[in-house]
Z-matrix of the N, CA and C atoms (Angstrom, degrees):
N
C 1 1.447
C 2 1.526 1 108.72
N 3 1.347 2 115.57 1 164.80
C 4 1.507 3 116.60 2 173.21
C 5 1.293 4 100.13 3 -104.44
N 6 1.716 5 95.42 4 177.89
C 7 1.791 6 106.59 5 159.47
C 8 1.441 7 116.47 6 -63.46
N 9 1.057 8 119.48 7 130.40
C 10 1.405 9 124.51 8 166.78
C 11 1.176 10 102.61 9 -158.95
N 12 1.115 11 113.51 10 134.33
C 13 2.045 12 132.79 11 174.18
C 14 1.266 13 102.59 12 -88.22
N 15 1.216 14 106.43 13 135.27
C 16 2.167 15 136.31 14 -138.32
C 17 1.751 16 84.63 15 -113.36
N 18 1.662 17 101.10 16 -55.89
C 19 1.796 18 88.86 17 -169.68
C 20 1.196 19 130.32 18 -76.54
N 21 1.503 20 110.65 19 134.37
C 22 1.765 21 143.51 20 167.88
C 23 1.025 22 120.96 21 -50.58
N 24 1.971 23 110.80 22 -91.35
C 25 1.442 24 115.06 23 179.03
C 26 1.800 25 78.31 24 -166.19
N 27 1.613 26 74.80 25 169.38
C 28 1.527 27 88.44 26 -170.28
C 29 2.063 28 106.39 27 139.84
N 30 1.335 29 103.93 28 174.52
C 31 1.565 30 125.24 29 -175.98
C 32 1.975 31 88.14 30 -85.95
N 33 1.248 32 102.05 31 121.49
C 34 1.996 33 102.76 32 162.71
C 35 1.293 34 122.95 33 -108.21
N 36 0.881 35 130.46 34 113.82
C 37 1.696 36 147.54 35 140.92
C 38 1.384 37 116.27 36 -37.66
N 39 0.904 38 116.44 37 68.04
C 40 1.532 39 110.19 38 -177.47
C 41 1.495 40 99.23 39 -88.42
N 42 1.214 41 93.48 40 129.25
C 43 1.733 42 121.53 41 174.66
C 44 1.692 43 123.53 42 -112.46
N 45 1.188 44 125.66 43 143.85
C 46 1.335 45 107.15 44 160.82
C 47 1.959 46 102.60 45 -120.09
N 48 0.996 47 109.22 46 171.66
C 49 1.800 48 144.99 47 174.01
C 50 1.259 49 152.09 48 -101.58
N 51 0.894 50 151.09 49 -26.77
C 52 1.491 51 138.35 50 -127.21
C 53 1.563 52 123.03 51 -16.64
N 54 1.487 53 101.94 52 133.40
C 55 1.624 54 105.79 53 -164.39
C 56 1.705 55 97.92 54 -82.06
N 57 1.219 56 100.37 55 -177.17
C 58 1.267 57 91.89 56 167.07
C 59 1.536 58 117.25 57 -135.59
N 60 1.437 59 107.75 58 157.36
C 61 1.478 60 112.17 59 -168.69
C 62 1.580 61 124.10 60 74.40
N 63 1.347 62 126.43 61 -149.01
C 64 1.391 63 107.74 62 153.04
C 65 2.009 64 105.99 63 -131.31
N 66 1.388 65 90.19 64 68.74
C 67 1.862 66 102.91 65 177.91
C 68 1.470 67 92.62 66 -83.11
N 69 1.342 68 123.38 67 171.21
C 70 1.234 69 142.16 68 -179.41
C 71 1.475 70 110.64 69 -85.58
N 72 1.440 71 136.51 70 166.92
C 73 1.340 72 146.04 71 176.03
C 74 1.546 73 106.12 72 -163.22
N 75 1.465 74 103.74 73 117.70
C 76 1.508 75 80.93 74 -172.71
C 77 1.792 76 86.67 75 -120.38
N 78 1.195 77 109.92 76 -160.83
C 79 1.636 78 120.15 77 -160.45
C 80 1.489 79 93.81 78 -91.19
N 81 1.285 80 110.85 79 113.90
C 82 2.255 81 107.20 80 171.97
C 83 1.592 82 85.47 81 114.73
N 84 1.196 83 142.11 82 -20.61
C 85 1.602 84 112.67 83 172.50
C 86 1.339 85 120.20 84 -86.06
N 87 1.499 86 93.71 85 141.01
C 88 1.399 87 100.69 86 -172.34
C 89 1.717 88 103.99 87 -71.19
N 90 1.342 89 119.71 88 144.14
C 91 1.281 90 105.10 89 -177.47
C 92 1.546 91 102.66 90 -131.82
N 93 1.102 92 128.96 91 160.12
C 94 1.405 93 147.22 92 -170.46
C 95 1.733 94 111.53 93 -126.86
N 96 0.921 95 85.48 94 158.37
C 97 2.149 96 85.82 95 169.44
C 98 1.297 97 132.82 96 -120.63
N 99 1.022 98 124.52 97 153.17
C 100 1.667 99 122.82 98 -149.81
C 101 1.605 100 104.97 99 -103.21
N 102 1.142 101 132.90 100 170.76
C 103 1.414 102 145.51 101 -176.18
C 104 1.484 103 92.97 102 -53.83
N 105 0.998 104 130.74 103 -45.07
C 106 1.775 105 138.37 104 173.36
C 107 1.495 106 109.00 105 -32.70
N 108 1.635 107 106.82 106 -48.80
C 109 1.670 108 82.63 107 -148.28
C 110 1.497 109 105.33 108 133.67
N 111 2.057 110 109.30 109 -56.70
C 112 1.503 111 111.14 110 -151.90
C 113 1.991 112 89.50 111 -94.86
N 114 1.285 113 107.39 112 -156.99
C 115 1.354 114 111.83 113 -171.48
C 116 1.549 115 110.37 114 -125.17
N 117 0.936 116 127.69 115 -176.42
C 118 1.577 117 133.56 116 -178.24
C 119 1.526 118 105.93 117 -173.10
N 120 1.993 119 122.70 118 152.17
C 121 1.231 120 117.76 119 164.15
C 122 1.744 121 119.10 120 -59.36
N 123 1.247 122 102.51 121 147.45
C 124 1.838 123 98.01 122 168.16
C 125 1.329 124 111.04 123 -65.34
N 126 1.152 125 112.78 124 154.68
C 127 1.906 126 117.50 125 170.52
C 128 1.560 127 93.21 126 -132.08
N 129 0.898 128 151.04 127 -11.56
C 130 1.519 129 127.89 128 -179.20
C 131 1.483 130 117.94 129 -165.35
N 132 1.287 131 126.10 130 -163.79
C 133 1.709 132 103.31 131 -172.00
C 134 1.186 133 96.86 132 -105.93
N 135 1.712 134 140.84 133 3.51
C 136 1.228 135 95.26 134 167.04
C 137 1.832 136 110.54 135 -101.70
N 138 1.228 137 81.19 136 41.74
C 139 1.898 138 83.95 137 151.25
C 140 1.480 139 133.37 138 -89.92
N 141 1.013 140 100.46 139 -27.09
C 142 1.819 141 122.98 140 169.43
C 143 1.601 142 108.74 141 -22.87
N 144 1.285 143 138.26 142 -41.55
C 145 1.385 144 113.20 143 -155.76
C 146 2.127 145 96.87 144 -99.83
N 147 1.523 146 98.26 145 -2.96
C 148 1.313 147 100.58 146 175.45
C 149 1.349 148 115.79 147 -91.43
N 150 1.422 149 104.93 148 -0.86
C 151 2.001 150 123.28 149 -159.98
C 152 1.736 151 111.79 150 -63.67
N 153 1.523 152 136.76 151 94.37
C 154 0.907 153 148.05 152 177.29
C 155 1.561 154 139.73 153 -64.64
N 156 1.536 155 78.58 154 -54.11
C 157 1.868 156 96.95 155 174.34
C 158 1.514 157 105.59 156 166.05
N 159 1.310 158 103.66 157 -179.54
C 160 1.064 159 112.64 158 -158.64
C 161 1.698 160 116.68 159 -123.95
N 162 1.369 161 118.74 160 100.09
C 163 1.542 162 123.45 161 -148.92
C 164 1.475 163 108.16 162 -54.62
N 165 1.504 164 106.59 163 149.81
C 166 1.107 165 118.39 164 177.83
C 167 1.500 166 109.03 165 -139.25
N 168 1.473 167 107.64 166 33.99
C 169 1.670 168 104.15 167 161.97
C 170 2.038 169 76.45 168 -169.35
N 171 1.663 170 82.23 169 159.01
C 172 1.801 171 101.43 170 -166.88
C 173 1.374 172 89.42 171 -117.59
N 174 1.709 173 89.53 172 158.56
C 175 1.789 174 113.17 173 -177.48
C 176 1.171 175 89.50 174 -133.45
N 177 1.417 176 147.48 175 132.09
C 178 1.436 177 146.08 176 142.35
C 179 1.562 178 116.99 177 -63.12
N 180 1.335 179 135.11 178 166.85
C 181 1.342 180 136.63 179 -166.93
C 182 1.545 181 104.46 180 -79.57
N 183 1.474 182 105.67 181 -13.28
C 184 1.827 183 113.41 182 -177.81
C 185 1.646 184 108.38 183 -89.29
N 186 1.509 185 119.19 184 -4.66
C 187 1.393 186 108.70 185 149.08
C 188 1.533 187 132.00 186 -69.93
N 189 1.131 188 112.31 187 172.53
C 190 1.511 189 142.88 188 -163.88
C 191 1.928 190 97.38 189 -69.90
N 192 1.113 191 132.27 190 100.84
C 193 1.579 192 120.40 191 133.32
C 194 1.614 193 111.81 192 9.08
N 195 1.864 194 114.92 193 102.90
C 196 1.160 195 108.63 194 166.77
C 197 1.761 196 106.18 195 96.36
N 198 0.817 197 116.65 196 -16.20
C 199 1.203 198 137.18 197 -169.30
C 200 2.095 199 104.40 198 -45.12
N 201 0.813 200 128.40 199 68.48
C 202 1.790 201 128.13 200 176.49
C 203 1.352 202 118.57 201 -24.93
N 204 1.659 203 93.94 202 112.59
C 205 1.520 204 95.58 203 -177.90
C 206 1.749 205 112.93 204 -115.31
N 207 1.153 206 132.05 205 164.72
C 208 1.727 207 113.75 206 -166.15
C 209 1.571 208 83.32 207 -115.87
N 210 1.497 209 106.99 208 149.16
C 211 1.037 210 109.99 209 162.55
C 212 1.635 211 111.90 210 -153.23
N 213 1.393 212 130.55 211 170.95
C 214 1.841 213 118.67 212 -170.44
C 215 1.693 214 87.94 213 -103.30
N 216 1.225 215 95.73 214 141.06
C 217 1.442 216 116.97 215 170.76
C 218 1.621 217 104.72 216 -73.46
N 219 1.664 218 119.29 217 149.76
C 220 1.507 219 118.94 218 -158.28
C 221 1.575 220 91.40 219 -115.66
N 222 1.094 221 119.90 220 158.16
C 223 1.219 222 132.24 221 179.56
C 224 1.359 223 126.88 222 85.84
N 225 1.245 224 112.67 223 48.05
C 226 1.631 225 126.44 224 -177.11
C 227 1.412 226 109.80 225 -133.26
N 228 1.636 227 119.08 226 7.45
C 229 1.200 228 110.95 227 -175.08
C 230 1.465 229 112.01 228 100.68
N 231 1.280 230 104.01 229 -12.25
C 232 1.841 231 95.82 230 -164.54
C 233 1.739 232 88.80 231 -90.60
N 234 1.870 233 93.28 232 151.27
C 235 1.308 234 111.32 233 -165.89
C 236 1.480 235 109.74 234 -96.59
N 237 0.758 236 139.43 235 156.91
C 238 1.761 237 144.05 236 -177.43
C 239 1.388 238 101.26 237 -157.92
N 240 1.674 239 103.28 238 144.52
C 241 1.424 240 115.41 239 172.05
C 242 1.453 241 102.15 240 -109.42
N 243 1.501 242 120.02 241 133.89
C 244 1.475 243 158.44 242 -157.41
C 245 1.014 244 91.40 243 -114.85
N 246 1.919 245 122.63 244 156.07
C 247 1.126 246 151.01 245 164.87
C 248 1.422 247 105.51 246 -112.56
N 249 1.439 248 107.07 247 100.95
C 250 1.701 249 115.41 248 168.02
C 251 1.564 250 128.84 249 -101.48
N 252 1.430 251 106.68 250 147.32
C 253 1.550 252 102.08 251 -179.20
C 254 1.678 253 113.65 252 -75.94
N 255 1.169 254 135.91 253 34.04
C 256 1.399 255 144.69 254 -174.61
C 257 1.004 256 108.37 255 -132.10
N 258 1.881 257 113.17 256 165.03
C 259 1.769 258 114.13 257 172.18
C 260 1.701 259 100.50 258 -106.00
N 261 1.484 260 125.32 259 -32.22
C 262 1.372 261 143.01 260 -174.38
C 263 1.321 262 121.08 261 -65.34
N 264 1.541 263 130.06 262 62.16
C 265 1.460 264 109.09 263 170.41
C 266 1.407 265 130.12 264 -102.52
N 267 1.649 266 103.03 265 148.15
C 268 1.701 267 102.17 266 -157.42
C 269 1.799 268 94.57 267 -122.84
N 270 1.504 269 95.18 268 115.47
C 271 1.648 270 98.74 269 165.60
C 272 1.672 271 127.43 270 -45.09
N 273 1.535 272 81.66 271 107.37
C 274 1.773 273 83.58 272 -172.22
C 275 1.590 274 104.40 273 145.88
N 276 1.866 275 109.01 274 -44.06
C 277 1.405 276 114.70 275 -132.39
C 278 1.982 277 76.96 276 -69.39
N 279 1.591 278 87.30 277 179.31
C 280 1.810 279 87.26 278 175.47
C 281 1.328 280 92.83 279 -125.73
N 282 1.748 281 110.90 280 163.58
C 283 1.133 282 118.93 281 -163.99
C 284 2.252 283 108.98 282 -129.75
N 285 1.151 284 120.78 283 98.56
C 286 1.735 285 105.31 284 169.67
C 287 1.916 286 119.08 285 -70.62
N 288 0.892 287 136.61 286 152.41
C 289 1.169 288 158.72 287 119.89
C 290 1.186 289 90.53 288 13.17
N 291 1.463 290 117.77 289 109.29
C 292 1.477 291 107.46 290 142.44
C 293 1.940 292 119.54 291 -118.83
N 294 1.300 293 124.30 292 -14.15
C 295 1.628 294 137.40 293 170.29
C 296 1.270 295 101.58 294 -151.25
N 297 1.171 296 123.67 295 151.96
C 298 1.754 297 141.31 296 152.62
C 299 1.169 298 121.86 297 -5.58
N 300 1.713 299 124.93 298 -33.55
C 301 1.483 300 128.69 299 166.96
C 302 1.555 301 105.11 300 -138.34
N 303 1.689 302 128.93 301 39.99
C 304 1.158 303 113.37 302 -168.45
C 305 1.393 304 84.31 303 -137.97
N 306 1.639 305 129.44 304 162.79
C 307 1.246 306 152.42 305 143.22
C 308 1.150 307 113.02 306 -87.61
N 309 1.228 308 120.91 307 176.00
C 310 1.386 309 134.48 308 140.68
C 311 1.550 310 114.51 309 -158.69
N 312 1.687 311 106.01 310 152.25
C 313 1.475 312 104.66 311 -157.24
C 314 1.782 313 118.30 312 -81.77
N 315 1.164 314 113.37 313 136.72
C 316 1.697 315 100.61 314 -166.11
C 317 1.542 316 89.10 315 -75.27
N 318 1.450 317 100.57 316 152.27
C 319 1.141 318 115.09 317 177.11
C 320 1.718 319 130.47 318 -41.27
N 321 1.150 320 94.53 319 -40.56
C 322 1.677 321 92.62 320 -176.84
C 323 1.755 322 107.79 321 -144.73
N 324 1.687 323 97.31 322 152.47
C 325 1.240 324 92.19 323 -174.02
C 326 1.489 325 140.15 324 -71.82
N 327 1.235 326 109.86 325 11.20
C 328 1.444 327 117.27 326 -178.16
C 329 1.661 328 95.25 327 -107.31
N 330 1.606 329 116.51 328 163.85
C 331 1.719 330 93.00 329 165.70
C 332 1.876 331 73.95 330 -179.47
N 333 1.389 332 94.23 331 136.38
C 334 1.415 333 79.29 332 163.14
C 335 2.096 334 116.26 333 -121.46
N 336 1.337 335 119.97 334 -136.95
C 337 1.681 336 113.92 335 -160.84
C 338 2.075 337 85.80 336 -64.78
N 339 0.807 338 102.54 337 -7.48
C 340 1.786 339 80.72 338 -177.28
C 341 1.550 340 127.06 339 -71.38
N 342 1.153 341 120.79 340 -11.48
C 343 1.051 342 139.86 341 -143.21
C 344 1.353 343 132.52 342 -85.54
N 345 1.904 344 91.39 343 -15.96
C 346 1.863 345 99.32 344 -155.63
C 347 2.037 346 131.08 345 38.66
N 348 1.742 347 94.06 346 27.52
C 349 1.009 348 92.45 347 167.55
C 350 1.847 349 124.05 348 -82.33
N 351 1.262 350 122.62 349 135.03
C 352 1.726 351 121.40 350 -166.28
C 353 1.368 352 89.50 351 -108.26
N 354 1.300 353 144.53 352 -52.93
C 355 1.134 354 120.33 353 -154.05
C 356 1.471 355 106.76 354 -131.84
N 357 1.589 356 119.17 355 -170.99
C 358 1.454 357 126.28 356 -155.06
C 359 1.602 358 89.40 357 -147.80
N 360 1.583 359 117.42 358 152.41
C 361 1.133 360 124.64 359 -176.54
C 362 1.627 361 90.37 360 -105.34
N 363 1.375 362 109.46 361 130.60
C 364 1.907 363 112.48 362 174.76
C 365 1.581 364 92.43 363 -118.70
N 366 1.316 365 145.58 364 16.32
C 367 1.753 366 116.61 365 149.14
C 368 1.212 367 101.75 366 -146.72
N 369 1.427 368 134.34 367 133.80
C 370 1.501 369 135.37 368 145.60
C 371 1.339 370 132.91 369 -7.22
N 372 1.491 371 119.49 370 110.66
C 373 1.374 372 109.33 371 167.96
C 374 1.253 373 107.63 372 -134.25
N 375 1.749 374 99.76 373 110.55
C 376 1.391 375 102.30 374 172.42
C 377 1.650 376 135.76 375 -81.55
N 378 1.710 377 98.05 376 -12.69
C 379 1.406 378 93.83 377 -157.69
C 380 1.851 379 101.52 378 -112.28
N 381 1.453 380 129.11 379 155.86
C 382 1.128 381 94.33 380 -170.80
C 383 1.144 382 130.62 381 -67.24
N 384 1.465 383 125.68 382 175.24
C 385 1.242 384 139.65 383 -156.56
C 386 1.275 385 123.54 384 176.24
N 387 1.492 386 134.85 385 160.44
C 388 1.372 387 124.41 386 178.02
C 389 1.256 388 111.31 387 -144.17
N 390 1.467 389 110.88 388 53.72
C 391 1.381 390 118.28 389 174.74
C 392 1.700 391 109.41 390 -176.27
N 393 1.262 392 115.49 391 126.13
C 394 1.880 393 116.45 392 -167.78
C 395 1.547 394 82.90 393 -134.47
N 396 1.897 395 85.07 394 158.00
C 397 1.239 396 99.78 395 171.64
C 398 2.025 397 118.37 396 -90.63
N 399 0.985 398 77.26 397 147.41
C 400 1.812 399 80.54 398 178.81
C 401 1.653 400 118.12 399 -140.11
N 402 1.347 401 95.70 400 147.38
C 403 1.999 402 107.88 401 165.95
C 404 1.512 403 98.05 402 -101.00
N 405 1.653 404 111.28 403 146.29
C 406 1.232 405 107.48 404 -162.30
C 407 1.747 406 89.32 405 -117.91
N 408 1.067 407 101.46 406 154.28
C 409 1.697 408 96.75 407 172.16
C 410 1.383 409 136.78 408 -87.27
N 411 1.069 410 131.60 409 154.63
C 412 1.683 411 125.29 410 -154.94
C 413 1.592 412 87.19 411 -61.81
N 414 1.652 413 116.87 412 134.63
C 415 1.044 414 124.61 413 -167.75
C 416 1.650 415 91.93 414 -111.51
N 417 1.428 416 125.99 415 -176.04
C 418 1.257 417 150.87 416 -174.17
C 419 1.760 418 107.17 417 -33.79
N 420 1.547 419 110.26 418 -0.83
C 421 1.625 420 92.37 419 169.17
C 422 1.741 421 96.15 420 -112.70
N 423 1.125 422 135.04 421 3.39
C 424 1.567 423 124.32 422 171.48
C 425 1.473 424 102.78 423 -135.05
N 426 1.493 425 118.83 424 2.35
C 427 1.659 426 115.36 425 163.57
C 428 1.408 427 100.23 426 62.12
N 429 1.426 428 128.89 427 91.79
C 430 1.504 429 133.28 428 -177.30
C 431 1.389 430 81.52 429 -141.45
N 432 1.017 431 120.97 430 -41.14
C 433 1.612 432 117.71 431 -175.61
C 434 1.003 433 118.11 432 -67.38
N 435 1.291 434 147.26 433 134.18
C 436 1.784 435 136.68 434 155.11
C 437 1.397 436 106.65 435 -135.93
N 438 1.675 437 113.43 436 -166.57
C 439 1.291 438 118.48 437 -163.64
C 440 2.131 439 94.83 438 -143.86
N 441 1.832 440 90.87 439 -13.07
C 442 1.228 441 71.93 440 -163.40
C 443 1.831 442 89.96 441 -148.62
């Protein structure tokens, strides 16, 4: 994925981190935090209950160990546009983790804490497309997320 900035509109939490190691972070991945402390991009859905926010400044892999990256904390209402593997989005539907800047839509529209679902679709998209807007749910600092 490239850099691209995810946030819409909405209240921001701007947070910062230290990443860890020297992995990449680019601008639009959602990132989570590791048993450490520091942060890393998501790669799959069962990253969800570690799911933090969603960066809004990039580190390349040629930075420094630890290196502070800012990113907005999720679950305040603030809106961000996502890159999904679908053309169909339905206000409401919920969405898990599928790569570092990608969704994908959970299967059906009901779902409850089991789900590793993170985010919520807030406008209609009928026509195709590969990117919806979403509210993400209070991730690993107010526990909205679970798996189980």
């Amino acid at each position: 994925m490239s850099n691209k900035m995810r946030y819409r509109y909405g209240p921001v939490e701007s947070r910062s981190a230290k990443k860890t190691g020297t992995v990449a972070i680019e601008i639009g991945d959602m990132v989570r935090f590791t048993s450490s402390g520091k942060i890393v991009a998501c790669s799959a859905s069962g990253n969800c209950t570690s799911l933090v926010g969603i960066a809004m400044s990039a580190s390349p892999t040629t930075d420094a160990t630890a290196t502070a990256v800012r990113y907005a904390e999720i679950g305040h209402g603030t809106v961000f546009s996502m890159t999904v593997a679908s053309a169909t989005q339905t206000l409401g539907q919920g969405y898990v983790i599928s790569a570092a800047q990608l969704l994908l839509q959970y299967s059906t529209m009901t779902f409850a804490t089991a789900t590793n679902v993170v985010a919520v679709c807030v406008e209609d998209l009928d026509t195709a497309g590969t990117s919806v807007l979403v509210a993400f749910k209070a991730g690993m600092m107010n526990k909205d997320i679970a798996t189980s």
